[in-house]
C-alpha positions in Angstrom: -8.7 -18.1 -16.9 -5.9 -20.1 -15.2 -6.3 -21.9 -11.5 -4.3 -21.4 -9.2 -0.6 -21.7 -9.4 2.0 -23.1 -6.8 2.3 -21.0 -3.8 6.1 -19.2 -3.3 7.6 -21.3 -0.5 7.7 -18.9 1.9 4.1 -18.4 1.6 3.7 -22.0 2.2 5.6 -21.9 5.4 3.9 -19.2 6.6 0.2 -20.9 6.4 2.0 -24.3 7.4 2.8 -22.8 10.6 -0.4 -21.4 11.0 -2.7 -24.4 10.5 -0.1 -26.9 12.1 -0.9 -24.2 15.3 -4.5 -24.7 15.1 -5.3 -21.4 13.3 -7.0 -21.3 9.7 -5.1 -19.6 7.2 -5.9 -18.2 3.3 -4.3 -16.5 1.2 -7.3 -13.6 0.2 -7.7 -11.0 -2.2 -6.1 -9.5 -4.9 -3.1 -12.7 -5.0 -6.0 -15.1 -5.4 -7.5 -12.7 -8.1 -4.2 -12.1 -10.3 -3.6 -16.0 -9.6 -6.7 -17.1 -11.1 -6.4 -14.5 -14.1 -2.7 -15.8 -14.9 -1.3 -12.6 -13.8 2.1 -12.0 -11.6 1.0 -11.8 -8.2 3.2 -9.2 -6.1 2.1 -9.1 -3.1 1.0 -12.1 -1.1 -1.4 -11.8 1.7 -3.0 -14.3 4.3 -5.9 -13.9 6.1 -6.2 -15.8 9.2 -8.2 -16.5 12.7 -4.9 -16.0 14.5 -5.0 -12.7 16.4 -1.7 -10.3 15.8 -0.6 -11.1 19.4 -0.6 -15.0 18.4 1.0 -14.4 15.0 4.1 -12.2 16.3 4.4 -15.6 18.7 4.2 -17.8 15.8 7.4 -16.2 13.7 11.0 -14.9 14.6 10.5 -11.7 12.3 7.7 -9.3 12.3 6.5 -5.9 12.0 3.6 -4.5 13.3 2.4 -2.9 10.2 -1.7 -2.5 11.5 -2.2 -4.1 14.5 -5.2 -2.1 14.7 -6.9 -3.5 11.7 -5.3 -7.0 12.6 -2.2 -6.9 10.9 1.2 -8.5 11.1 3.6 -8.2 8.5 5.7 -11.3 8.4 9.2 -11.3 7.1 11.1 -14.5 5.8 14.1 -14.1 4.2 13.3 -11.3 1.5 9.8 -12.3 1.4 7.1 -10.2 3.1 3.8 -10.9 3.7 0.9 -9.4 5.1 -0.8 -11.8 7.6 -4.4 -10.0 8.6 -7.3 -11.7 11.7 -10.1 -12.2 10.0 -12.7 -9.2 11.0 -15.3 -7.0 10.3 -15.8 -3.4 10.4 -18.4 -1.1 12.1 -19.6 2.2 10.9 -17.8 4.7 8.7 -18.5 8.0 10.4 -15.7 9.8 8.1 -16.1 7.7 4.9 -12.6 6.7 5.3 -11.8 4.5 8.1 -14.3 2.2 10.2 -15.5 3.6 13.1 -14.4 0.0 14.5 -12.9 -3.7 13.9 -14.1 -6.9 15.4 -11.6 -9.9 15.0 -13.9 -13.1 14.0 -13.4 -16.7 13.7 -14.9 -17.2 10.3 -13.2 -16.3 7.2 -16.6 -16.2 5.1 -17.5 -12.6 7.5 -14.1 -11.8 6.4 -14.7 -11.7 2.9 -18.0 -10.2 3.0 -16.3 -6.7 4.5 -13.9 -6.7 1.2 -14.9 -3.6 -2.0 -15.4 -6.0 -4.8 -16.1 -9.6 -5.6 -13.2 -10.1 -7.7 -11.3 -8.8 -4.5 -13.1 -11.4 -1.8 -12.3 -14.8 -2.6 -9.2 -17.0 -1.0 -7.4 -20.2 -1.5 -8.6 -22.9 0.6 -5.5 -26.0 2.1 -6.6 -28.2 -0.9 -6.0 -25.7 -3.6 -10.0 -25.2 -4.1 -11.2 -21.8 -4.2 -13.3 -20.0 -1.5 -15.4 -17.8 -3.8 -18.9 -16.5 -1.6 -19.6 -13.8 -4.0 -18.9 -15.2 -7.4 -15.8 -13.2 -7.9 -15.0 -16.2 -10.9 -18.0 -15.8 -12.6 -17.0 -12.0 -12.3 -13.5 -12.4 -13.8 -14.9 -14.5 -17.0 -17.5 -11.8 -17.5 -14.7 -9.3 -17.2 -16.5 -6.8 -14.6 -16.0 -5.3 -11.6 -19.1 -5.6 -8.9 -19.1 -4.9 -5.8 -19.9 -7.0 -2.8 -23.4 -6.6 -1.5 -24.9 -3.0 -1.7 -22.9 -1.3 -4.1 -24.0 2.3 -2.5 -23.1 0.9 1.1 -19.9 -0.4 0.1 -18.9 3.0 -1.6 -20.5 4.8 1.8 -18.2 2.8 3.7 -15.0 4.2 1.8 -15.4 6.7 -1.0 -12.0 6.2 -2.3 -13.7 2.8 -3.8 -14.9 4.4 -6.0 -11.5 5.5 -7.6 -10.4 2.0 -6.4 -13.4 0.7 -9.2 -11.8 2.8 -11.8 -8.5 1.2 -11.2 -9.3 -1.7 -11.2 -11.2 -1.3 -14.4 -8.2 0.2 -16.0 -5.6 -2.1 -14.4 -7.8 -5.4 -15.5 -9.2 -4.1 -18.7 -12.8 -4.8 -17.4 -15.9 -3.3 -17.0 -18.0 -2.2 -14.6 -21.3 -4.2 -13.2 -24.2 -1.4 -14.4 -25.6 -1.6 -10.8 -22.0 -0.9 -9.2 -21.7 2.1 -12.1 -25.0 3.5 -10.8 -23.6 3.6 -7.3 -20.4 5.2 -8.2 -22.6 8.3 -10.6 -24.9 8.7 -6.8 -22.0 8.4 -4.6 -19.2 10.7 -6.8 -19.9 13.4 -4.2 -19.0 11.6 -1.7 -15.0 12.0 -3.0 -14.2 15.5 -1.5 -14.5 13.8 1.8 -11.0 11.6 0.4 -7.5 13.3 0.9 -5.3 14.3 -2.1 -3.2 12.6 -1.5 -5.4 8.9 -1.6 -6.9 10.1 -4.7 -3.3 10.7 -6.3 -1.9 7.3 -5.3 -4.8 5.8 -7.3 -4.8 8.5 -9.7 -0.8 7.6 -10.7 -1.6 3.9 -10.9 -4.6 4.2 -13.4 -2.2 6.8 -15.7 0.7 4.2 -15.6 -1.8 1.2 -16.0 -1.7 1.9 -20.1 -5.6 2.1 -19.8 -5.7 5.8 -18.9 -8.4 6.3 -21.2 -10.9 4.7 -18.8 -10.7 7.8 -17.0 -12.5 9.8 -20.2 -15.8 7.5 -19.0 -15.7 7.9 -15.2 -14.1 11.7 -15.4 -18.0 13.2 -16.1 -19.3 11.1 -13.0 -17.6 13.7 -11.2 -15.2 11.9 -9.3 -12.5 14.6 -10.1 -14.4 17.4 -9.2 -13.3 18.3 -6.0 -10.4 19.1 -8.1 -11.4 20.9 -10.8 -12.7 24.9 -11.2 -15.0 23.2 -13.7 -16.9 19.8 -14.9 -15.4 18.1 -18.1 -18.7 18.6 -20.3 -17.0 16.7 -23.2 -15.1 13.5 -23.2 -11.1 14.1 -23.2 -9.0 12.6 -25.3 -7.0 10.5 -22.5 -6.4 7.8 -24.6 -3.2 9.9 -25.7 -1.7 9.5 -22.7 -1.3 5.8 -22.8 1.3 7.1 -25.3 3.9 8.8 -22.8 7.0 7.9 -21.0 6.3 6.1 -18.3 7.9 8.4 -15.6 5.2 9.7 -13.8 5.6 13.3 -14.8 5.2 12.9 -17.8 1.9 11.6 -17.7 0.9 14.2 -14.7 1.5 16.9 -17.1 -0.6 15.1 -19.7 -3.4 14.5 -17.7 -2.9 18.6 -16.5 -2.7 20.1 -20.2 -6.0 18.0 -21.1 -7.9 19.0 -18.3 -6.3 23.1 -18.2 -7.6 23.1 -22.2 -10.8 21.8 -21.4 -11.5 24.8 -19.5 -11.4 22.2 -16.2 -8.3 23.8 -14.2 -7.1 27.4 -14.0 -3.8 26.8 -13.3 -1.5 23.0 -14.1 0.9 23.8 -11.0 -2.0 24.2 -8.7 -3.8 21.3 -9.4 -1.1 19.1 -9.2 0.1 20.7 -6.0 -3.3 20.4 -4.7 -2.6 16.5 -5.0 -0.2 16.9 -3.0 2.7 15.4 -5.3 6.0 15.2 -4.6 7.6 18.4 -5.8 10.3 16.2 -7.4 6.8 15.5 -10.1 4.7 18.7 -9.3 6.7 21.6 -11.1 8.5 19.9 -13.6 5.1 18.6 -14.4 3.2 21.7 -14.3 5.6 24.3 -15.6 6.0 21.8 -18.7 2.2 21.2 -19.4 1.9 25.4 -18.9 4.6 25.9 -21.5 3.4 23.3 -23.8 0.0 25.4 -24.0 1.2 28.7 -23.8 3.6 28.5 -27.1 4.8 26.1 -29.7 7.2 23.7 -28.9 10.5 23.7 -30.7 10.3 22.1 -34.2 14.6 22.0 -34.5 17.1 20.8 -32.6 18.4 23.7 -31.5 15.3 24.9 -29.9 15.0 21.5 -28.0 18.6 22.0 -26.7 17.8 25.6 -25.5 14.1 25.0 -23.9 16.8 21.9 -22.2 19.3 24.7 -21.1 16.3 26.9 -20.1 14.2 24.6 -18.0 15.9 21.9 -17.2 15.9 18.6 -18.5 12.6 17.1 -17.0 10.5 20.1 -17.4 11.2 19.9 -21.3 10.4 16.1 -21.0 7.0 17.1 -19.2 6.3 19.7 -22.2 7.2 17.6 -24.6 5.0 14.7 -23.3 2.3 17.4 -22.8 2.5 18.5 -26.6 1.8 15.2 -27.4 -1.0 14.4 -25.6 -2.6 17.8 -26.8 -2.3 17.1 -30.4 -2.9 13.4 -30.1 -1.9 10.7 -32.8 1.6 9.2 -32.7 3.7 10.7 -30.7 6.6 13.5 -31.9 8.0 15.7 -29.3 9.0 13.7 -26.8 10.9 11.2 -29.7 12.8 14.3 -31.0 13.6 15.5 -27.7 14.5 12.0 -27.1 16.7 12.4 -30.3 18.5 15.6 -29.4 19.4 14.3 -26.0 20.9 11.0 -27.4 24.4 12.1 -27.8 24.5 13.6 -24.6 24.3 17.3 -25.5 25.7 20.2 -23.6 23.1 21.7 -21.9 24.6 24.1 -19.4 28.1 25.9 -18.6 28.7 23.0 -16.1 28.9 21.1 -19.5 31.4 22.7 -21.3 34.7 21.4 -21.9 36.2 25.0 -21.6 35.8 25.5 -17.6 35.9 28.7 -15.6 39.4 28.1 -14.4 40.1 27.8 -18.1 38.4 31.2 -18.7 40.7 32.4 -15.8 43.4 30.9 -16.7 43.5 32.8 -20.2 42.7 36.4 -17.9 39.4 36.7 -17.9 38.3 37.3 -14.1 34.4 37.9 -12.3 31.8 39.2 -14.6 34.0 38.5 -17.4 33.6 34.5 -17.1 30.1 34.3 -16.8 29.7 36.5 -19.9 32.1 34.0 -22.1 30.3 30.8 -20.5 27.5 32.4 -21.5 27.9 33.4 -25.1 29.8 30.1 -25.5 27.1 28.3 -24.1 24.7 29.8 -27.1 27.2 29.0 -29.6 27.4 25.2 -28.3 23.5 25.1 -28.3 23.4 25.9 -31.8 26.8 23.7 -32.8 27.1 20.6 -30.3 30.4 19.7 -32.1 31.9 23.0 -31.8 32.1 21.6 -27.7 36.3 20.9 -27.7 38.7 22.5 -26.0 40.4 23.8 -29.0 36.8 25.0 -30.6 36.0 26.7 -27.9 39.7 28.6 -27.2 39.3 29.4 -30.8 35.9 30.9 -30.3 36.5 33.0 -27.1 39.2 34.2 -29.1 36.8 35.7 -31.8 34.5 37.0 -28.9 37.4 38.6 -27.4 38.5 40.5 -30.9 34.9 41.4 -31.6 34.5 43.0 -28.1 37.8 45.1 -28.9 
């Protein structure tokens, strides 16, 4: 486990400016975490005694990104970063937000409010590290605990419990038996969340590469709220890790596991029920539907017309969803991949003999979309055949065979 590395300059200014003003500042949270584990940090954050009204004074360019939770987004140069009074929260009444926040002066009451220890440490003016929870001794064991009462914490906001699982896949850890406990108690506590929280952490654990973590937490019943039934078996996520990493494809993954498991009725309604964007719902769905409801194509030409049939990135989506149903390396999605290399004509748009061609040569209304259409088929079958000359030469055979 590295220490801490050299602070981005900006990030320097920033705390300069706020100790040289009399206020205590830290960087906190998941920068000191990824800092100490050797990781990239992305996002740097500062926690501070300076109230939001005394920060926006402190620096030309802000935004007021949560002043009601004590935070000022400050912006230098390209570099933005989140600069939060220290506080603590009061009651959850909705699970999700505190009923109330009380700006403090001490950094250690700060800390204490965070989800996990790993989470709740900062970086002190000397470099040492402010660590009240043992979130260090937490990243050499490699687990995820939470800080203080495990059930209270998850009470507070059930969406940490998916937050755990992230975190778990993200890291590569485990999590604390006592935390685990808390999360099996507390999984009901999940249909309070809205879809669309649970799909934002839902997409980072499937593009984490550890998606297979969810195969452990899944029978907790954190994805029940979900489902029309609960996963009695362990699915074989692990597939998934496998996929293209556009989010789609992995969505339909994840939908033709759980739709074969008997855990969904339908892979367009679940994923609209998480509220995706529809850019990633119905690709996503319609693909993991068709890759369950017949075989995918085993020749090019099949690849080429489920692409002229449903579009580019629903194929992709059935494709990926093929593979993660019959597990092992994958196949479709590389000989989709394959047949798309070239830059195949796909559509009537696509070939080189146009509709004012068609017209051109006397063919007028109905007429054109029949020849585009039958020419269309012919390219499917023979990409090289897609020439001007091939393709004059071919609607001249269509036209003699229609005399």
């Amino acid at each position: 486990m590295s220490e801490p590395f050299a602070l981005p300059e900006g990030v320097s200014a920033i705390l300069t400016r706020l100790r040289d003003s009399g206020f205590p500042a830290f960087p906190a949270g998941g920068c000191v975490r990824d800092s100490l584990l050797g990781r990239r940090v992305h996002d740097w954050d500062v926690a501070t005694a300076a109230l939001p009204e005394q920060v926006t004074a402190l620096f030309r360019r802000t935004a007021a990104t949560g002043l009601k939770h004590g935070t000022v987004t400050v912006l230098l140069g390209r570099l933005a970063v989140e600069v939060t009074t220290f506080r603590t929260e009061g009651g959850y009444t909705d699970g999700r937000r505190p009923d109330s926040v009380t700006f403090v002066p001490r950094l250690e009451a700060d800390l204490a409010r965070r989800d996990f220890t790993v989470n709740a440490m900062a970086l002190g003016p000397d470099g040492q590290v402010i660590d009240p929870f043992g979130g260090r001794d937490d990243l050499r064991r490699r687990i995820i605990r939470c800080v203080g009462d495990p059930a209270a914490r998850f009470g507070e906001d059930a969406l940490r419990l998916w937050r755990a699982v992230r975190f778990s896949a993200m890291l590569g850890f485990g999590i604390e038996a006592a935390t685990w406990d808390a999360m099996s108690a507390c999984a009901p506590l999940t249909a309070r969340l809205a879809p669309e929280r649970v799909s934002a952490e839902l997409e980072r654990i499937l593009l984490s590469g550890a998606a297979a973590r969810l195969a452990d937490v899944l029978p907790l019943g954190l994805l029940d709220p979900l489902l029309t039934a609960h996963p009695t078996f362990r699915l074989p996520l692990e597939t998934l890790k496998t996929l293209p990493r556009k989010p789609e494809t992995r969505w339909a993954g994840l939908a033709a596991l759980l739709r074969r498991a008997g855990c969904l009725a339908d892979s367009l309604a679940f994923l609209r029920a998480l509220r995706l964007p529809n850019r990633v719902t119905y690709p996503a769905g319609m693909g993991a539907e068709w890759a369950l409801a017949q075989p995918l194509p085993g020749e090019p030409v099949g690849w080429r017309r489920l692409c002229a049939d449903r579009g580019v990135p629903e194929a992709l989506c059935a494709a990926a969803a093929g593979d993660a149903l019959a597990g092992g390396p994958p196949r479709y999605v590389p000989a989709l991949r394959e047949v798309l290399r070239p830059g195949p004509c796909l559509s009537v748009k696509q070939l080189a003999l146009t509709g004012e061609h068609l017209a051109l040569v006397g063919l007028a209304g109905p007429q054109i979309g029949r020849a585009q259409r039958r020419l269309l088929e012919h390219v499917l079958r023979r990409p090289e055949d897609n020439t001007l000359d091939a393709l004059l030469s071919l609607l001249e055979t269509i036209d003699s065979k229609n005399r």
